[in-house]
C-alpha positions in Angstrom: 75.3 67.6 123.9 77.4 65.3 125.7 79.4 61.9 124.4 81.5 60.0 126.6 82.1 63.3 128.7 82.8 65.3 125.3 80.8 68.2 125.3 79.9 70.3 122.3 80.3 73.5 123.6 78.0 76.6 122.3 79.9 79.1 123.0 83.6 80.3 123.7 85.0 83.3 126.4 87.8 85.2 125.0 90.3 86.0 127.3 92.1 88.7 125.6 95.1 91.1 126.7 94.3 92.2 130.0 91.2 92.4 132.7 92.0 95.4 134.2 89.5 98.3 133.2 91.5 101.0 132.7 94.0 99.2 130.1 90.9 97.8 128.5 89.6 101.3 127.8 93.1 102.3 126.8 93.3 99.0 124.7 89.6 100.3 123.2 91.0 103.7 122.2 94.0 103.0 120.5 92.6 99.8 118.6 89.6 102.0 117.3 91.9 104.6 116.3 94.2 102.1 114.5 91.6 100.2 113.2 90.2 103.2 111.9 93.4 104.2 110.1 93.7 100.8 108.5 90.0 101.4 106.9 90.9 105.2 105.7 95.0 104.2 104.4 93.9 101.2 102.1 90.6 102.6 100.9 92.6 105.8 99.9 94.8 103.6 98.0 92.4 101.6 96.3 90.6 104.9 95.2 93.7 106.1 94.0 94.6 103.6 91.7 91.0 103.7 90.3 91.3 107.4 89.6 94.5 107.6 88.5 95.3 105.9 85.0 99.0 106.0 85.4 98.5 103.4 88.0 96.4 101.1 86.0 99.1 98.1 85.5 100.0 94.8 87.1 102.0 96.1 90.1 98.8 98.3 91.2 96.4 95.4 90.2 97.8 93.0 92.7 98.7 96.1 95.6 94.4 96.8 95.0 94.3 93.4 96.0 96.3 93.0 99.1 94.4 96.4 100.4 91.3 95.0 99.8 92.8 91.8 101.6 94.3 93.9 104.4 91.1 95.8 105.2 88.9 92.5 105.6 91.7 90.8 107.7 91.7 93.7 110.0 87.8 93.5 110.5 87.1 89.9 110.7 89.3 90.5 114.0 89.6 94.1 115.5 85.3 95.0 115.5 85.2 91.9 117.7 87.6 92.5 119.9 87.3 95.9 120.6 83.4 94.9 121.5 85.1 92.6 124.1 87.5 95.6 125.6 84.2 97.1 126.7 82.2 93.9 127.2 81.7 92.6 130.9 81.0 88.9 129.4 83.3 88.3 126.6 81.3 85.7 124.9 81.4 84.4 120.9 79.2 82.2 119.8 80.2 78.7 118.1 79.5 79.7 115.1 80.9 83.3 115.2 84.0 82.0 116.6 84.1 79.2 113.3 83.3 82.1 110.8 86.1 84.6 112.3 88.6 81.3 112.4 87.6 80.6 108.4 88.0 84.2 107.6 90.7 85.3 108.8 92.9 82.7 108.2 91.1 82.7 104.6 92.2 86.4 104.2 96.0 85.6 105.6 96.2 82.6 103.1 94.8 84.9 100.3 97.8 87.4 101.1 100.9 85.2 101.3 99.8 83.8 97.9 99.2 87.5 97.1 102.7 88.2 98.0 104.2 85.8 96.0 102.2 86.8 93.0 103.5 90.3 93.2 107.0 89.0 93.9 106.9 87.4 90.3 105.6 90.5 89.0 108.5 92.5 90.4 111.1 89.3 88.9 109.4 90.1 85.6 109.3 94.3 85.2 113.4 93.8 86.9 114.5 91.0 85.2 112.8 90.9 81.4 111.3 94.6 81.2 111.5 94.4 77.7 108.8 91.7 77.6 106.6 92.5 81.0 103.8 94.0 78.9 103.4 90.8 77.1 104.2 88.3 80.0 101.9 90.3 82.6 98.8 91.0 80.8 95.4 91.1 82.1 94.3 87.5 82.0 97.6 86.3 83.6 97.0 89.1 86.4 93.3 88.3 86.7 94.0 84.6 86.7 96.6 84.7 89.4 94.6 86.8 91.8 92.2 84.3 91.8 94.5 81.6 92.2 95.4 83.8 95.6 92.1 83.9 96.7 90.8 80.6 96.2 94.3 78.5 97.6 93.2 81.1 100.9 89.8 80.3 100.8 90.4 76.5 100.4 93.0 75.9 103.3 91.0 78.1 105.3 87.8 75.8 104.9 89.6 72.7 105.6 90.9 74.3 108.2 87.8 75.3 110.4 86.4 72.1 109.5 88.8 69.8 111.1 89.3 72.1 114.2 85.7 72.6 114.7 84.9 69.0 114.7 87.3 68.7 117.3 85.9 68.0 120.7 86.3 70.9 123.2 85.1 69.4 127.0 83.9 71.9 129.4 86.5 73.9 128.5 85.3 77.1 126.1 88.4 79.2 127.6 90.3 80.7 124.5 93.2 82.5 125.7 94.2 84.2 123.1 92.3 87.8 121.3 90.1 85.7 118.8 89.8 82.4 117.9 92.7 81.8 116.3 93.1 78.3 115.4 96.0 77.0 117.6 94.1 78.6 120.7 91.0 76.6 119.4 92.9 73.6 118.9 93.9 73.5 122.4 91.1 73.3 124.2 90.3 69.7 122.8 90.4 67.0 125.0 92.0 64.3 122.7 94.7 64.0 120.9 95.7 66.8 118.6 98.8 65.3 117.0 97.2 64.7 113.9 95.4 68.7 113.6 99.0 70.2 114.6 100.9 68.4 111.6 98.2 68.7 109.5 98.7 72.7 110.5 102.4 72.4 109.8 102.3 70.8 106.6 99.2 73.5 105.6 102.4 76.3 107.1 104.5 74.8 104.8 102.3 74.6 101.4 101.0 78.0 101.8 103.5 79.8 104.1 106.9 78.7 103.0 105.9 77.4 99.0 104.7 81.4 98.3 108.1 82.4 100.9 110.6 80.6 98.6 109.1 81.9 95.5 109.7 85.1 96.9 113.1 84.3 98.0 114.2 82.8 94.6 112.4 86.0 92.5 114.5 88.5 94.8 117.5 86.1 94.5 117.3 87.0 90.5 116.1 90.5 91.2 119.5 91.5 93.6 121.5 89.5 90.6 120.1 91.4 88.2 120.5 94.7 89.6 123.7 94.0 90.4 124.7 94.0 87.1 123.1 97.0 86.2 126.2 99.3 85.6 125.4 102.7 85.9 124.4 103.8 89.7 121.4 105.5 88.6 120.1 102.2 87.1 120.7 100.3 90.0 119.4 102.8 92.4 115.7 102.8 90.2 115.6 99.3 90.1 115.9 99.2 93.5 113.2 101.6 94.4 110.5 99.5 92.4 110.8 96.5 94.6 111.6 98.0 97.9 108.4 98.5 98.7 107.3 95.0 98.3 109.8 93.8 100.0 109.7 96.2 103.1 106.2 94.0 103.1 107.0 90.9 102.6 109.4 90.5 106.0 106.7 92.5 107.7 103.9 89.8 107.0 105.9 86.2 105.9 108.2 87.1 109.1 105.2 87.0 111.5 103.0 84.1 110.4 106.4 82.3 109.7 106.9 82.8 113.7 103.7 81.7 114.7 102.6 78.9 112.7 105.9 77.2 111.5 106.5 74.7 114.7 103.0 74.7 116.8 105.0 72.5 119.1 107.6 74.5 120.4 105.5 78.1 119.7 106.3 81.0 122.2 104.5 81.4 124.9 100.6 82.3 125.4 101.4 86.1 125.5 104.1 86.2 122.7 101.3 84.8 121.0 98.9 87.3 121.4 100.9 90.1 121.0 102.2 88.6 117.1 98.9 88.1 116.6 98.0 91.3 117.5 100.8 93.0 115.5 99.9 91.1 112.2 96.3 92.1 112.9 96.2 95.7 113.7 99.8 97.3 112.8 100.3 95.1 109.8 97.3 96.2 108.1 97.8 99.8 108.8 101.7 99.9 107.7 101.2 98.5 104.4 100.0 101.4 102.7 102.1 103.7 104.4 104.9 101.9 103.0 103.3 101.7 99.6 102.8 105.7 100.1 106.1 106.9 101.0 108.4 104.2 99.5 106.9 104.9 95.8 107.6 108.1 93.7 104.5 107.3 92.0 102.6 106.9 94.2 103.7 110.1 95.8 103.2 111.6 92.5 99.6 110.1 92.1 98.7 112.1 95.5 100.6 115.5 94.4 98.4 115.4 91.2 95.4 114.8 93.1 95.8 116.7 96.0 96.1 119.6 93.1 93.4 119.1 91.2 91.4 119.4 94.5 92.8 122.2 95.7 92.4 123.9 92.1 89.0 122.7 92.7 88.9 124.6 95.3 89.6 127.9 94.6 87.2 127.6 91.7 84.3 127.2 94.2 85.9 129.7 95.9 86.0 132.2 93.4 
């Protein structure tokens, strides 16, 4: 359908990383494998937390959450483009390439909020232990998970609804690895002014609001350790949020990056690779991190790990 030569374009090519063969192949492999890890680590933490009832409290609440998050951020992106690593024509449809825009930047949305959430839960079991039974119970927890995933959910609609009424020309060339929505944004042939602050000032709400609650919770968490007097103390207090943390600069310090000033962003292939890091290695880390930076956690997988190896021998025998 054409308006005043604006075109409404049915379908987009994804340019991707490379379109030589052979990387693409390579690319295939190591994705899949990677990919594949992602699914197996956060699933294995999910299931652990189920099954284990020492890990049945706030902290594990939220980090069931932010796998669950993890693992569909991962495959709104990854399944598609490792179908492209092998495909000749690298087509999406309009309305695939929407629905990937709305979910993945729905599930990114859902984790900085996520973040925050379990940034406040860490302030509270640091600062006021005493009391983080009664301040963190279960309808405060349930209620601020779902404040996470509709604030996501909602930016992300708004979202692929301005950018997707945007017209596009004849151009359907994304250069990027999906249709992420600053690639999409660019191939409109009037002004964008008007999308990029309204991306900006979306950056700001739900990127740095959730990153300075975080930075203000750690601010009382470092004071409050710090005043901790026996080493010990400090060290265990330490260890409880060091995890979190460790994932928090991992995720806020990428988007932060990449969607802060659309203006003056890095160039086309800086681009892709961030995206690509906070797609496929982001994902995978996060519960290796939760794994080996938390004793019980550790001791969650000892005691399992024994009861099926006790298992085991009983079949065994």
């Amino acid at each position: 359908m054409e308006t005043d030569n604006q075109t409404w374009v049915r379908e987009f090519i994804l340019l991707g990383l490379s379109s030589d063969l052979y990387v693409q192949v390579f690319l295939f492999v190591l994705f899949l494998v990677m990919y594949l890890v992602t699914v197996l680590g956060n699933f294995l933490i999910v299931a652990l937390i189920c099954l284990d009832s020492r890990l049945h409290t706030p902290m594990y609440f939220f980090l069931t959450n932010l796998s669950l998050v993890d693992v569909s951020y991962a495959t709104s992106i990854i399944p598609q483009m490792l179908v492209h690593l092998l495909a000749e024509h690298k087509a999406i449809p309009f309305v695939s390439c929407a629905a990937q825009l709305f979910f993945s930047l729905g599930w990114g949305g859902i984790e900085f909020v996520l973040l925050a959430v379990m940034a406040y839960d860490r302030y509270v079991a640091v600062c006021d232990p005493l009391r983080y039974s009664v301040i963190m119970h279960g309808g405060l927890c349930t209620r601020l998970a779902i404040t996470s995933w509709v604030s996501g959910s909602l930016n992300s609609l708004i979202h692929t609804a301005i950018t997707f009424q945007l017209p596009m020309c004849t151009n359907n060339y994304i250069d990027h690895i999906s249709c992420e929505i600053l690639a999409v944004v660019r191939l409109a042939c009037v002004d964008t002014s008007s999308n990029e602050i309204i991306i900006m000032v979306s950056s700001i709400v739900l990127l740095m609001t959730p990153f300075c609650l975080v930075l203000l919770s750690y601010i009382q968490i470092i004071s409050t350790i710090l005043k901790i007097q026996s080493r010990e103390g400090r060290k265990k207090a330490f260890h409880t949020c060091a995890s979190h943390l460790a994932v928090v600069v991992l995720c806020y310090g990428m988007a932060i990056f990449t969607y802060i000033q659309p203006r003056s962003s890095p160039s086309i292939l800086q681009e892709k690779l961030i995206s690509l890091f906070y797609a496929v290695l982001t994902p995978m880390l996060n519960p290796m991190i939760y794994s080996v930076r938390n004793k019980e956690v550790k001791g969650a997988w000892q005691k399992l790990l024994g009861q099926l190896s006790g298992l085991t021998s009983k079949l065994a025998t």
